[in-house]
N, C-alpha and C positions, 0 to 999 in steps of 0.2 A: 518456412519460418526458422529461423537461426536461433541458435541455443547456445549458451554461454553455459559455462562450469561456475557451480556456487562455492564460492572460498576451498578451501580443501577437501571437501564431500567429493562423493561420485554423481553427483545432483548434477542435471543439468537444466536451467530452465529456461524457458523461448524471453527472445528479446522483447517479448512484446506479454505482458504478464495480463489476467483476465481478474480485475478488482472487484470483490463481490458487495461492494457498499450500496451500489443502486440497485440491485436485486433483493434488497433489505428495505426498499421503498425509502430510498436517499430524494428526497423534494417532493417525489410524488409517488403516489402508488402506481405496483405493476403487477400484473396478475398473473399466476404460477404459469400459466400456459407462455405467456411473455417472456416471464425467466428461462424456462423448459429452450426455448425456440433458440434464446440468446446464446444459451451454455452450449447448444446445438452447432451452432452457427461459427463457437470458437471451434467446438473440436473438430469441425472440419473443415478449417482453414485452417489447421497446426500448429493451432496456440494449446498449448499442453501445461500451462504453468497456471493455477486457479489460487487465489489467493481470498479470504472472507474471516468475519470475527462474531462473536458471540454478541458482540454489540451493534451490528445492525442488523436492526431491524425485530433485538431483541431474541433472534437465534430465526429469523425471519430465513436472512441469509444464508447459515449453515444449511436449513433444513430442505432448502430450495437446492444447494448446489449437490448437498450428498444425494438427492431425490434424480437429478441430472445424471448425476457422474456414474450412477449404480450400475448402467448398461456397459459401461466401457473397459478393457481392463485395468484393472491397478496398476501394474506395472505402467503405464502410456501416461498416467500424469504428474502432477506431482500436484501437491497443494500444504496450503499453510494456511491456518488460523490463529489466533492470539487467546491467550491466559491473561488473569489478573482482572477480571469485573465476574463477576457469577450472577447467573441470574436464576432468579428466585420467584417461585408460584407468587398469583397475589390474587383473593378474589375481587381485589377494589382497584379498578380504573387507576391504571399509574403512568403518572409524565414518563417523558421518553430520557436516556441517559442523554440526548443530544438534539435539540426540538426539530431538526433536519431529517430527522427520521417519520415518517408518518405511520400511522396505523398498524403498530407495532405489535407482537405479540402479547400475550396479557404475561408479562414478568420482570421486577424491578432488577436493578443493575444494582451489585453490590461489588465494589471496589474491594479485593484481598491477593496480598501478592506474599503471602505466604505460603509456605508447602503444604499447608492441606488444603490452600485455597486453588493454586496450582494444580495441583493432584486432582482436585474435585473440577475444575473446571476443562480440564484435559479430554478428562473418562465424559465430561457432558455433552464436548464438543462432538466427540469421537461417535457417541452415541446419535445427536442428532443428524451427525451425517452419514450413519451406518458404515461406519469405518474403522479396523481396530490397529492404524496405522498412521498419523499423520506426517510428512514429510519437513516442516517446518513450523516451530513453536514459535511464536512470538511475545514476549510481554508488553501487551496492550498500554498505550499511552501513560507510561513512566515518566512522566515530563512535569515539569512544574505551569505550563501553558493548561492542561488537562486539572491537576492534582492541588496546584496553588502553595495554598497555606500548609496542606495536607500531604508534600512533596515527600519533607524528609522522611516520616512516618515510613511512608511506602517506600521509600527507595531502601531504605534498611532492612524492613519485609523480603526485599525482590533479592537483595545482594546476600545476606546471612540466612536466607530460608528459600524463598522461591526458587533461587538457581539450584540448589540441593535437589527439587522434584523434578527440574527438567534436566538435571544430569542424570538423575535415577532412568526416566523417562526414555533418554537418550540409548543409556548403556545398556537396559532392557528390551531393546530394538521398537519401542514404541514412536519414535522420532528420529529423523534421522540428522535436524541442523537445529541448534540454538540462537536465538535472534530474541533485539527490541524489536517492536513496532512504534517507532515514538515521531514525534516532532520535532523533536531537539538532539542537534548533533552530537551537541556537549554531555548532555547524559550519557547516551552512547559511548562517548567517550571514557565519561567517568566510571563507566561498569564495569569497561578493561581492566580495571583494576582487579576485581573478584574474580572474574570468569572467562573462560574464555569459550567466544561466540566464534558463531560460524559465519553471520551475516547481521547484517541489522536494514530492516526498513523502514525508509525515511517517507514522512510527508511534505514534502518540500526540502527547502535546507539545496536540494541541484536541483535548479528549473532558471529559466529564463529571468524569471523576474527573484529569483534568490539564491544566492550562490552562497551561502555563510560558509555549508559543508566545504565548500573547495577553499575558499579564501582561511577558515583556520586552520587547514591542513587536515582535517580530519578523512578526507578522500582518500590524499594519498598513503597516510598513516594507515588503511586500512589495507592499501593495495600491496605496500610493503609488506605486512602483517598476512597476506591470503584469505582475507576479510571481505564476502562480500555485499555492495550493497543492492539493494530490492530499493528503487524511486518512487514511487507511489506519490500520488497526485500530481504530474507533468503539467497540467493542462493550471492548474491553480485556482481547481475547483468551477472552472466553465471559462474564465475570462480570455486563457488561451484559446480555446477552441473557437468561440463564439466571435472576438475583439471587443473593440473597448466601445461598444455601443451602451447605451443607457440601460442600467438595472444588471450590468455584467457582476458576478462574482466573484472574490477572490478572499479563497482562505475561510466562504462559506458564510459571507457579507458581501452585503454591496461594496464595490471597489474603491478605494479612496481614490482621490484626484490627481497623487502622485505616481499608483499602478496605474491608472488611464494614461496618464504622458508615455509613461517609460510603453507601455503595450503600442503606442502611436509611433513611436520609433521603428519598435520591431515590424509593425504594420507594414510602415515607406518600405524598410528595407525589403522586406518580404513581398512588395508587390514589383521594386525593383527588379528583381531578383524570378520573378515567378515564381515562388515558393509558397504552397499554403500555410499560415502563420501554425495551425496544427501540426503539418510536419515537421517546422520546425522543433515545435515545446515537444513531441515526443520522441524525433530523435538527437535532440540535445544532450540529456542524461548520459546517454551514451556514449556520448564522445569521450568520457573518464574509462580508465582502463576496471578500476574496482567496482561499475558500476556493472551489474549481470540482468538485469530486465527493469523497464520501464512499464511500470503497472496502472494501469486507468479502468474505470468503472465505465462499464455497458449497461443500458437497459433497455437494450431494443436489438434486433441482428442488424441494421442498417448502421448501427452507431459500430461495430465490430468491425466488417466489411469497408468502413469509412477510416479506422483508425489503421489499418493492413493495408489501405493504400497508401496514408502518408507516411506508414511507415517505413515504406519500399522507394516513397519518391525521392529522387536523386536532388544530392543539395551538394553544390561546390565548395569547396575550402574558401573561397571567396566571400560568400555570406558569411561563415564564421566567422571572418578576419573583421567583414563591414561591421558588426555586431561589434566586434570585440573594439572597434577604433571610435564607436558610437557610445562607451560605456555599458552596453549590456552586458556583455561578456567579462566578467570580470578575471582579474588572477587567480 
C-alpha cells in the first residue's frame, strides 16, 4: 500500500485511509467481534492510516478502534479523530446526533467548539481509545450543512478559541496535524484566515459526482500552500459502490434522479472500458496532486479486501479523458 506525505508533517498516510463510521454502526449494526476482524483485515493488508469521530456511534467508534489498534505498535499507524460535539452521560434513551447511526451508545452530542470544549473532548477521545497521542485533530462538521442557523455562532468558537487548544495540543506534542473534518470546502477555506492547518478532510466536495473543491480552486490553493487534503466519502455514501440501482444512496438519502443519470453515464463508460465503477470513485480523488488518501468506511473484512483490489486496478488515461469529454469530469 502506497503512502503519500501529509502537508508539511513527517506523517505519512496509505492511499487508501480505514473510515471508522461503519464500525460505529453506520445503517446497521456490527458486532465488536466484526469490527475486531475488519481493523484486522486492514492492518494486514497495509492500510496503516485509521481515521474515527466521537460521533459515531456515539464513542461506539473510537472505543472499538483503540480496543483494535492496542496490540500493534504506535509508531505503524497513524490515526485521527475529530473535536467539537462532546458527549455527555444521560440516564434517559437519547436520539442519535445523526438517525444513520443505530444503536448507539447511551450519551448525548453536545456541539462546543471552544477551548475548553476542545480541550475536554481531545483528553475524552484519547481516553476511549487508550491513547495519549493522537496523530490528527479534526474539528468535526464546522459547516453550515451540519450547524445551519447555528453556523456563525460556532465558527467564531472554532477560529477565536478552539484553534488556541489545538495549537496548545500540537505544540505539547499531544497531536501532531491540525485539520477540519467538514463538508464544505469554502469553510475550509475561510479558516485560512485564522490558522493555519496542516490538512483538512472533506466529505465530498472531490468525487465523481462533485467536484466544487477543484472547480473553486480550493485544491489547488491547498497544494500550493503544502495543504493536505484527507477525501472521505469517495463512494457517495453507497451509490458509487453499489450503481444506480433502486434505493441507491447518495449523501445518506435516497439518490435524486439527476445522481442516477449522471452515475449512468459513469456506468457505460466503465463497462466500456472494463473498469469497476468502485475503482473508479476510489481512485479518482487521487488523481489531485493535494489530495494524500482516499478514506471509505468498512464493516466487514470482505468490504477491505474488495476496496485494495480496485484500488490496485489499472485504469488508462483514456477513461479519464472519456469522463472528462462526458462532463463528469469537470475543470
Amino acid at each position: 500500500m502506497q503512502t503519500r506525505r501529509l502537508g508539511k508533517t513527517n506523517l505519512f498516510v496509505t492511499e487508501l485511509g480505514f473510515g471508522g463510521a461503519s464500525i460505529g454502526n453506520l445503517y446497521r449494526k456490527v458486532s465488536n467481534s466484526e469490527a475486531e476482524a475488519t481493523i484486522k483485515t486492514a492492518w494486514e493488508n497495509n492500510i496503516c492510516y485509521f481515521d474515527t469521530a466521537a460521533q459515531y456511534g456515539h464513542g461506539l467508534s473510537e472505543v472499538r478502534l483503540g480496543h483494535a489498534l492496542y496490540e500493534y505498535p504506535r509508531e505503524d499507524f497513524i490515526v485521527s479523530t475529530k473535536v467539537g460535539k462532546r458527549l455527555k452521560s444521560s440516564v434517559k434513551k437519547v436520539a442519535g446526533d445523526e438517525p444513520w447511526f443505530i444503536d448507539h451508545l447511551p450519551f448525548s452530542v453536545e456541539y462546543d467548539y471552544s477551548y475548553d470544549g476542545i480541550m475536554r473532548c481531545a483528553e475524552d477521545s484519547m481516553q476511549r481509545m487508550s491513547l495519549n497521542t493522537i496523530d490528527i485533530m479534526h474539528m468535526h462538521d464546522l459547516d453550515n450543512i451540519v450547524l445551519g442557523e447555528t453556523f456563525d455562532k460556532h465558527f467564531r468558537d472554532a477560529m477565536d478559541s478552539g484553534l488556541k487548544a489545538l495549537d496548545e495540543l500540537k505544540n505539547n506534542g499531544f497531536i501532531k496535524a491540525i485539520s477540519l473534518g467538514i463538508k464544505e470546502s469554502q469553510v475550509c477555506n475561510a479558516a485560512l484566515k485564522y490558522g493555519d492547518f496542516d490538512c483538512f478532510m472533506l466529505q465530498g466536495n472531490f468525487t465523481l459526482l462533485d467536484q466544487s473543491a477543484k472547480q473553486n480552486g480550493f485544491l489547488d490553493q491547498c497544494y500550493e500552500r503544502g495543504i493536505s487534503i484527507l477525501q472521505a466519502g469517495p463512494f457517495g455514501s453507497g451509490i458509487l459502490a453499489k450503481g444506480s440501482k433502486t434505493g441507491a444512496r447518495y449523501d445518506h438519502v435516497d439518490a435524486p434522479e439527476s445522481i442516477l443519470d449522471k452515475v449512468r453515464v459513469i456506468e457505460k463508460i466503465c463497462a466500456h472500458y472494463q473498469i469497476p465503477l468502485p475503482a473508479a470513485a476510489l481512485q479518482f480523488p487521487l488523481q489531485h496532486q493535494a489530495v494524500s488518501s482516499t478514506v471509505t468506511g468498512f464493516r466487514y473484512p470482505s468490504q477491505v479486501t474488495d476496496c485494495i483490489t480496485w484500488k490496485e486496478h489499472p485504469i488508462p488515461d483514456e477513461f479519464w479523458r472519456a469522463l472528462h469529454d462526458e462532463g463528469i469530469i469537470k475543470e
